[in-house]
C-alpha positions as CSV (number, residue, x, y, z in Angstrom):
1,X,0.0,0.0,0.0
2,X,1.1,3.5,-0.6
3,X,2.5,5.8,2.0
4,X,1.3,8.9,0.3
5,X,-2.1,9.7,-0.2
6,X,-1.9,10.2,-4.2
7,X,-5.7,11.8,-4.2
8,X,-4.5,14.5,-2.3
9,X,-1.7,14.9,-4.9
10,X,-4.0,15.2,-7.9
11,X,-6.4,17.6,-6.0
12,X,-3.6,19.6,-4.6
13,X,-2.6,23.1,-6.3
14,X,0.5,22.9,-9.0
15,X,2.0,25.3,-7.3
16,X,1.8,23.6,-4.4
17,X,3.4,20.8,-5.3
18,X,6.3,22.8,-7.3
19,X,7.0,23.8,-3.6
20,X,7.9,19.9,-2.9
21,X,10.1,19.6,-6.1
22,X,11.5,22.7,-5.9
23,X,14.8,21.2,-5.6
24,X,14.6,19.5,-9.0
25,X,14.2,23.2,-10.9
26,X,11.6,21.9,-12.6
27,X,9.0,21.8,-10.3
28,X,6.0,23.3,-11.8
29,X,6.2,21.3,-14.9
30,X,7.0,17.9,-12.7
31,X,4.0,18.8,-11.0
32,X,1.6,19.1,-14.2
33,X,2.7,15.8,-15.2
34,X,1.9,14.0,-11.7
35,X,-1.2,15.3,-11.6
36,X,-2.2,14.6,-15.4
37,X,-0.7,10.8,-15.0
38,X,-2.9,10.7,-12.1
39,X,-6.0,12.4,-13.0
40,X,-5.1,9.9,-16.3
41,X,-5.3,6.5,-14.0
42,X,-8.7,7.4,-12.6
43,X,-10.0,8.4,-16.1
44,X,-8.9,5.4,-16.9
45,X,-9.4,2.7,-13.6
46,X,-11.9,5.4,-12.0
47,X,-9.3,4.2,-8.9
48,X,-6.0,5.9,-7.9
49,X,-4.3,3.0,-6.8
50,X,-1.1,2.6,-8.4
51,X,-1.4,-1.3,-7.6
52,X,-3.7,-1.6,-10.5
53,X,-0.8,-0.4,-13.3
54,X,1.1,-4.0,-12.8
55,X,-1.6,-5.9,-15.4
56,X,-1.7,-2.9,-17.6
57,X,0.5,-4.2,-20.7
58,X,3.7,-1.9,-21.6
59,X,2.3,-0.9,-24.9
60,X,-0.8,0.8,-23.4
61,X,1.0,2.2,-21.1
62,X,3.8,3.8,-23.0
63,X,0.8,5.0,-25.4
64,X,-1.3,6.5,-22.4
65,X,2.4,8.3,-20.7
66,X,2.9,9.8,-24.5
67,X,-0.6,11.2,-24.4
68,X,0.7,13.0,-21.3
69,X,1.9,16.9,-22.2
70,X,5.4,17.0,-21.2
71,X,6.5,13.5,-21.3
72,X,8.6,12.1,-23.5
73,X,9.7,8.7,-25.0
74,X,12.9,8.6,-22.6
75,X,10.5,8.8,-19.7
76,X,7.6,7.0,-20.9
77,X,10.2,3.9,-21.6
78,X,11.8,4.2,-18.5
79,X,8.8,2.9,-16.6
């Protein structure tokens, strides 16, 4: 089970969490893309648990990371 509550993520302000990343430089960017890969998983699952990504074949999910603004091929293959 996850120790973070990722609802509260995906509800939470961008700016908000750019304050959490600021360290990366990116932060505000970083946290568009959390929040569209998880507002993504419950469009698609209509759950936010991550647990759920383990059946979903790499294929789809390269294809649904890509539809992500922001995210490219290096990152989408990395998962």
């Amino acid at each position: 089970m996850d120790s973070l509550d990722w609802d509260i993520v995906r509800r939470a302000s961008v700016n908000g969490i750019g304050d959490t990343l600021k360290e990366k430089g990116t932060e505000n960017m970083l946290a568009e893309l959390i929040q569209s890969f998880l507002n993504l998983l419950v469009f698609v699952n209509w759950d936010i648990d991550l647990e759920g990504l383990r059946g979903v074949p790499p294929d789809q999910a390269k294809e649904s990371l890509l539809s992500l603004r922001g995210l490219g091929l290096e990152s989408a293959c990395d998962y």
